[in-house]
ZAVO-847579 format. One line per field, with one value per atom (N, C-alpha, C, O): residue in three letters; atom name; x, y, z. Coordinates in steps of 0.1 Angstrom, whole numbers, padded with zeros to 4 digits. Layout:
# residues N
r = [Ala,...]
a = [CA,...]
xx = [X,...]
yy = [Y,...]
zz = [Z,...]
# end
This chain:
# residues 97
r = [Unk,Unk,Unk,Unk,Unk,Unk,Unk,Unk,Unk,Unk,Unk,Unk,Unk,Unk,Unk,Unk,Unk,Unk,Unk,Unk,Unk,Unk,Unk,Unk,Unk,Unk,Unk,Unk,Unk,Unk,Unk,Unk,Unk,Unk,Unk,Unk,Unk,Unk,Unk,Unk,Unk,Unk,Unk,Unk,Unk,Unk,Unk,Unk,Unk,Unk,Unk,Unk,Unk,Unk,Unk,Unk,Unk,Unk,Unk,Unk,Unk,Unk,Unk,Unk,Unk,Unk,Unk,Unk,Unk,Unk,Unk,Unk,Unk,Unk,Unk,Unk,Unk,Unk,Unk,Unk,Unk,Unk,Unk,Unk,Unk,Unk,Unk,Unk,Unk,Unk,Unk,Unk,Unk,Unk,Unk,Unk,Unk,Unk,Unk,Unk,Unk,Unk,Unk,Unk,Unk,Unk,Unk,Unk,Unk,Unk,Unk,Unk,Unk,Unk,Unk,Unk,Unk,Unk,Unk,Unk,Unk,Unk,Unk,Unk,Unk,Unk,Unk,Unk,Unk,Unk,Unk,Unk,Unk,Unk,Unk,Unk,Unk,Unk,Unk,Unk,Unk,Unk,Unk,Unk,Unk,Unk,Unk,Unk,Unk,Unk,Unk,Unk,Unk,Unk,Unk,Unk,Unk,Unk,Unk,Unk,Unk,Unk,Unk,Unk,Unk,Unk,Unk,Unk,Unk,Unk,Unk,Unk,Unk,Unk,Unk,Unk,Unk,Unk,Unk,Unk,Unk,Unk,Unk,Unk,Unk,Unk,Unk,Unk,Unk,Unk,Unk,Unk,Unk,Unk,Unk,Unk,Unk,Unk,Unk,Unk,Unk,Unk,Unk,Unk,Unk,Unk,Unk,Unk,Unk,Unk,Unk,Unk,Unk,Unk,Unk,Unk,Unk,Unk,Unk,Unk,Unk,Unk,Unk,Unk,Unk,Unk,Unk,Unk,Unk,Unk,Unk,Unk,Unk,Unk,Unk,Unk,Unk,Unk,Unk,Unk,Unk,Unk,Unk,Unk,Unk,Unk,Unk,Unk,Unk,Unk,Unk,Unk,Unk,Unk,Unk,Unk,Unk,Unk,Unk,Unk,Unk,Unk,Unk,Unk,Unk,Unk,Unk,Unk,Unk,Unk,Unk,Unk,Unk,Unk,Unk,Unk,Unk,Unk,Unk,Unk,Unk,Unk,Unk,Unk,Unk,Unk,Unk,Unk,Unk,Unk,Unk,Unk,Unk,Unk,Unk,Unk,Unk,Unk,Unk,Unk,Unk,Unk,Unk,Unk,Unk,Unk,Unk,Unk,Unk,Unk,Unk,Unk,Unk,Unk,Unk,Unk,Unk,Unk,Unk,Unk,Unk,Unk,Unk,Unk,Unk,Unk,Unk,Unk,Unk,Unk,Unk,Unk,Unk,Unk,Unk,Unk,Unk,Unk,Unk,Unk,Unk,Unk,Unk,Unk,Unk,Unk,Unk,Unk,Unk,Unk,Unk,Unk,Unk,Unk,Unk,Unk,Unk,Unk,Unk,Unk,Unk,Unk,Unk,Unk,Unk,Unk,Unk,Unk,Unk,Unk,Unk,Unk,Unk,Unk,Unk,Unk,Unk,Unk,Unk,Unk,Unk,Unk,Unk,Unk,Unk,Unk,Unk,Unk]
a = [N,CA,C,O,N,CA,C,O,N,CA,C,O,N,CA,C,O,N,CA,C,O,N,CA,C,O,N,CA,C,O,N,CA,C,O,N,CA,C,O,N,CA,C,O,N,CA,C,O,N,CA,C,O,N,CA,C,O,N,CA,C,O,N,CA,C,O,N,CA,C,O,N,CA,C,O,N,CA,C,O,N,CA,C,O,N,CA,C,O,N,CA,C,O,N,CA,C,O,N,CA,C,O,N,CA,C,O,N,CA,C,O,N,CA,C,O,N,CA,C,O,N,CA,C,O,N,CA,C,O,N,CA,C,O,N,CA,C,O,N,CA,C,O,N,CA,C,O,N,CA,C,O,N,CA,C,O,N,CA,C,O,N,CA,C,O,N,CA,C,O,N,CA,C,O,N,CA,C,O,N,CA,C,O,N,CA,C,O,N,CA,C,O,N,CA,C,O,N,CA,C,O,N,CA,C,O,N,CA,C,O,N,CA,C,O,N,CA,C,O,N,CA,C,O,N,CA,C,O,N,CA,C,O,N,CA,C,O,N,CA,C,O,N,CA,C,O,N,CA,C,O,N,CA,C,O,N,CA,C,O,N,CA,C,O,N,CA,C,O,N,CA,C,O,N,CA,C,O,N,CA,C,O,N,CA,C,O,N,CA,C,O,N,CA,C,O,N,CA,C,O,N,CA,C,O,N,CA,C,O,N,CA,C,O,N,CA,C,O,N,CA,C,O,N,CA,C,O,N,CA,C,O,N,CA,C,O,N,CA,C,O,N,CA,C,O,N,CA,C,O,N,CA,C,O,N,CA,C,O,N,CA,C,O,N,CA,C,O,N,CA,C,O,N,CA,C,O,N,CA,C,O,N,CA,C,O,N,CA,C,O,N,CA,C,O,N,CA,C,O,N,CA,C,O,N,CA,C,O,N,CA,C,O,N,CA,C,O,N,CA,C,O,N,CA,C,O,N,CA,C,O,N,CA,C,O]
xx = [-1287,-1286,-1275,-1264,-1277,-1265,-1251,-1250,-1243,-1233,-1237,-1236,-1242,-1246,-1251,-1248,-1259,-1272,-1261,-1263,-1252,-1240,-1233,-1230,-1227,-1222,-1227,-1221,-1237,-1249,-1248,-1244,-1251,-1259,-1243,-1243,-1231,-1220,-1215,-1213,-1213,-1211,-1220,-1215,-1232,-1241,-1236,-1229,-1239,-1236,-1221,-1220,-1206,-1196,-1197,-1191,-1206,-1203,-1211,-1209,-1224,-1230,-1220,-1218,-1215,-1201,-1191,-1190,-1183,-1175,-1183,-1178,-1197,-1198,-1202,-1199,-1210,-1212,-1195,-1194,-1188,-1172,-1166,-1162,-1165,-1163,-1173,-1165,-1180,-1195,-1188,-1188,-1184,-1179,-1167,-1166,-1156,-1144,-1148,-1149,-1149,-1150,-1160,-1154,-1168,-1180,-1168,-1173,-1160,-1148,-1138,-1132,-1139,-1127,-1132,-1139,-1127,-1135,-1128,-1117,-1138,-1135,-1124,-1128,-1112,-1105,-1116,-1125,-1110,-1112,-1105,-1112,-1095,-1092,-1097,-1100,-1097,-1105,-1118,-1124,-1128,-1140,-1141,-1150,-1131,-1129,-1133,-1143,-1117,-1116,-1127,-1131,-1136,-1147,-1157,-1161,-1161,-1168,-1166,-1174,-1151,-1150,-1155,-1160,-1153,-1154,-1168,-1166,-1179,-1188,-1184,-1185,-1175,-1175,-1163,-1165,-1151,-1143,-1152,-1149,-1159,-1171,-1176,-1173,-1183,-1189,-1178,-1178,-1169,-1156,-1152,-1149,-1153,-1144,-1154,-1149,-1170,-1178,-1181,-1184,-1180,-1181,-1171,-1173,-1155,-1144,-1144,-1142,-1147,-1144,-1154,-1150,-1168,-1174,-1172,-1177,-1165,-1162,-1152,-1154,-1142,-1133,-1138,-1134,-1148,-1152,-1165,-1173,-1168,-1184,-1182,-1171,-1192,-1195,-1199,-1201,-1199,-1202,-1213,-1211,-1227,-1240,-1237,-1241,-1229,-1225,-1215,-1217,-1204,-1195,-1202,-1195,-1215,-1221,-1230,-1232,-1235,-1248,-1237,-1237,-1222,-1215,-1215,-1217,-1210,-1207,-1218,-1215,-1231,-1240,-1248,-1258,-1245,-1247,-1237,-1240,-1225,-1217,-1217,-1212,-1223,-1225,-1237,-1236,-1250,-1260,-1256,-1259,-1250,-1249,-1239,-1238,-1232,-1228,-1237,-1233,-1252,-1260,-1274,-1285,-1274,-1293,-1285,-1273,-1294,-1293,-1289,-1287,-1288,-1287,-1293,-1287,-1308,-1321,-1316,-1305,-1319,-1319,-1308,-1308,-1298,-1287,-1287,-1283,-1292,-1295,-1306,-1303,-1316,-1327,-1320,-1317,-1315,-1311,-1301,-1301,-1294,-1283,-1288,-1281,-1299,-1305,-1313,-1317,-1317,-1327,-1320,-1328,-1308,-1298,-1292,-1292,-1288,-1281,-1296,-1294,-1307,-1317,-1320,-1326,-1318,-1327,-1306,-1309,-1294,-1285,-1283,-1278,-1289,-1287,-1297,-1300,-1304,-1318,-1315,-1319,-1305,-1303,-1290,-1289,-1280,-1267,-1266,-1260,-1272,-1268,-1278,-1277]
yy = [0369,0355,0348,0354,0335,0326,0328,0334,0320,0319,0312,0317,0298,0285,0292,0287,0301,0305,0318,0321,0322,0330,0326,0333,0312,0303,0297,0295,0292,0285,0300,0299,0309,0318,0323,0322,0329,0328,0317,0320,0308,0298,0294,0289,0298,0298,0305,0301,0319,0332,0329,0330,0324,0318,0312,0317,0298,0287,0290,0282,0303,0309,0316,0312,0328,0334,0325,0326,0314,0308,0302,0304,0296,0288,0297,0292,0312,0324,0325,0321,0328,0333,0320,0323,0311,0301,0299,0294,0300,0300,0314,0314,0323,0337,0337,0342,0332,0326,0321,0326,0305,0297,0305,0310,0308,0312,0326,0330,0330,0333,0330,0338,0317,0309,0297,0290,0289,0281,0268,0267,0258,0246,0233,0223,0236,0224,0212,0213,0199,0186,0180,0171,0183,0178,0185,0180,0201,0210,0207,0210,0198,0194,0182,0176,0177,0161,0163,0160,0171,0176,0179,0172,0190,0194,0186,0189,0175,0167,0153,0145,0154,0148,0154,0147,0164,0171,0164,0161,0163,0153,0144,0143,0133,0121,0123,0117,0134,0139,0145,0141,0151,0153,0141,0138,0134,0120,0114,0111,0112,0106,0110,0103,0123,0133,0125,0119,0126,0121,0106,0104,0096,0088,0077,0068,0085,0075,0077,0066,0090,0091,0077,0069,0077,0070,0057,0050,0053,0039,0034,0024,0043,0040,0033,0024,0042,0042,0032,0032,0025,0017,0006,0003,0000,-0011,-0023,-0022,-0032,-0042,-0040,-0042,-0035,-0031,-0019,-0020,-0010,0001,-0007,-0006,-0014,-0020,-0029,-0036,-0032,-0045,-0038,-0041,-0025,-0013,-0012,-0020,-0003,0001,-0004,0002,-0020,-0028,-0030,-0029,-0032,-0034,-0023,-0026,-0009,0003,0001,0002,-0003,0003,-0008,-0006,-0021,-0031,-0026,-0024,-0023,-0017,-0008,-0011,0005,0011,0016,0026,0001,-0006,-0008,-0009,-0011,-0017,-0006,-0009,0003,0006,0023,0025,0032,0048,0054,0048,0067,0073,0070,0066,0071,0070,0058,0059,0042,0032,0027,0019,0031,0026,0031,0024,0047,0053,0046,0046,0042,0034,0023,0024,0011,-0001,0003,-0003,0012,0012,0017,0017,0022,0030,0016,0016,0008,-0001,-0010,-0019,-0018,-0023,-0018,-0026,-0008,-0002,-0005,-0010,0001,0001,-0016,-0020,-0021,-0034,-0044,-0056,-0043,-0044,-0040,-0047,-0026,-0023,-0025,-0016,-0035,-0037,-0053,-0058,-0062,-0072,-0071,-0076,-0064,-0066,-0059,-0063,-0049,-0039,-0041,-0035]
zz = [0501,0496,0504,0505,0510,0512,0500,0490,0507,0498,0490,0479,0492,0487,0471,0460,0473,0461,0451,0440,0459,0453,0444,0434,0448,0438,0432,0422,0433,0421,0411,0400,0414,0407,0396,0384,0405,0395,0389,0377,0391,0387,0371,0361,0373,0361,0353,0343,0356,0347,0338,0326,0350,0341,0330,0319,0331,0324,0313,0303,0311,0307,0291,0279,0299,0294,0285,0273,0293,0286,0274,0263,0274,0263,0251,0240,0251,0247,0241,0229,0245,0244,0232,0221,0237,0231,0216,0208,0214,0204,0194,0181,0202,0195,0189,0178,0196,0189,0177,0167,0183,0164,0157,0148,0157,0144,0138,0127,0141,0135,0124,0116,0126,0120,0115,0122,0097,0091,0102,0107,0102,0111,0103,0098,0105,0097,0104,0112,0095,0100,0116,0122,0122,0129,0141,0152,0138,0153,0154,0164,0140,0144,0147,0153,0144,0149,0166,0172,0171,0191,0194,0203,0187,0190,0195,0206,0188,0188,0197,0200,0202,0211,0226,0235,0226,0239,0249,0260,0244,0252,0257,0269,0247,0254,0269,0279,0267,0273,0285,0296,0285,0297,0303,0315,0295,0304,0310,0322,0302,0308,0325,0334,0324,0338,0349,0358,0345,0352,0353,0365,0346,0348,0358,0366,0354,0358,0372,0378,0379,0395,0404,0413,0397,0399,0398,0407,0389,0389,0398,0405,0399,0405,0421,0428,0421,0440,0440,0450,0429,0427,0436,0441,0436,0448,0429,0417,0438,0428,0416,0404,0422,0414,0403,0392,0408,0397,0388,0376,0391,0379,0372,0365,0372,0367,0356,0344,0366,0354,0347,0337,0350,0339,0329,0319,0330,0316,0312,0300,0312,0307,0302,0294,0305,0297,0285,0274,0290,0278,0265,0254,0270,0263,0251,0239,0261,0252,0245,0233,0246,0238,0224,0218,0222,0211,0202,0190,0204,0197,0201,0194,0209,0211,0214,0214,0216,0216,0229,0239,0226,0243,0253,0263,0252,0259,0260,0265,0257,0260,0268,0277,0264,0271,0286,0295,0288,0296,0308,0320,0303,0309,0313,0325,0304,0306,0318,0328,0316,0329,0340,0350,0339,0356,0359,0371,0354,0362,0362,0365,0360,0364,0377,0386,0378,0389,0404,0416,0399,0410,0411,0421,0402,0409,0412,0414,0413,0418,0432,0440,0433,0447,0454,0461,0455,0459,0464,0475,0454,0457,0466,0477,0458,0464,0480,0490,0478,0494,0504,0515]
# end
């Protein structure tokens, strides 16, 4: 195998492990209120990691989907806000670029 398919392939099995490992931990220990509070943040702390690099480096069309994803999704679901902001972004860069 390439390397390329080496690291996909560990890489999996890891993050595999950790969330197994992690899953094994707590089912241990009863969940106060504020470790399910963190818990439960950890998604948005994910989209976060991913979203901000992006912003940082966007061109006009992506800062425009952004607010208007994050506008929608004040008021409409994952899926919609998700939609509304990809067909924003494609018909932005269609005009703008």
């Amino acid at each position: 195998m390439t390397s390329t398919l080496w690291i996909i392939f560990w890489g999996a099995i890891l993050t595999y492990l950790t969330r197994v490992g992690g899953h094994l931990v707590l089912s241990r220990f009863d969940r106060v209120h504020p470790v399910e509070a963190g818990l439960n943040a950890v998604p948005a702390a994910v989209l976060t990691t991913l979203v901000a690099p992006a912003a940082v480096q966007a061109g006009p069309a992506e800062l425009v989907a952004l607010a208007v994803a994050a506008i929608v999704s004040l008021r409409a679901g994952l899926l919609t806000m998700f939609l509304v902001g990809a067909v924003v972004l494609v018909v932005g860069r269609q005009f703008v670029a």
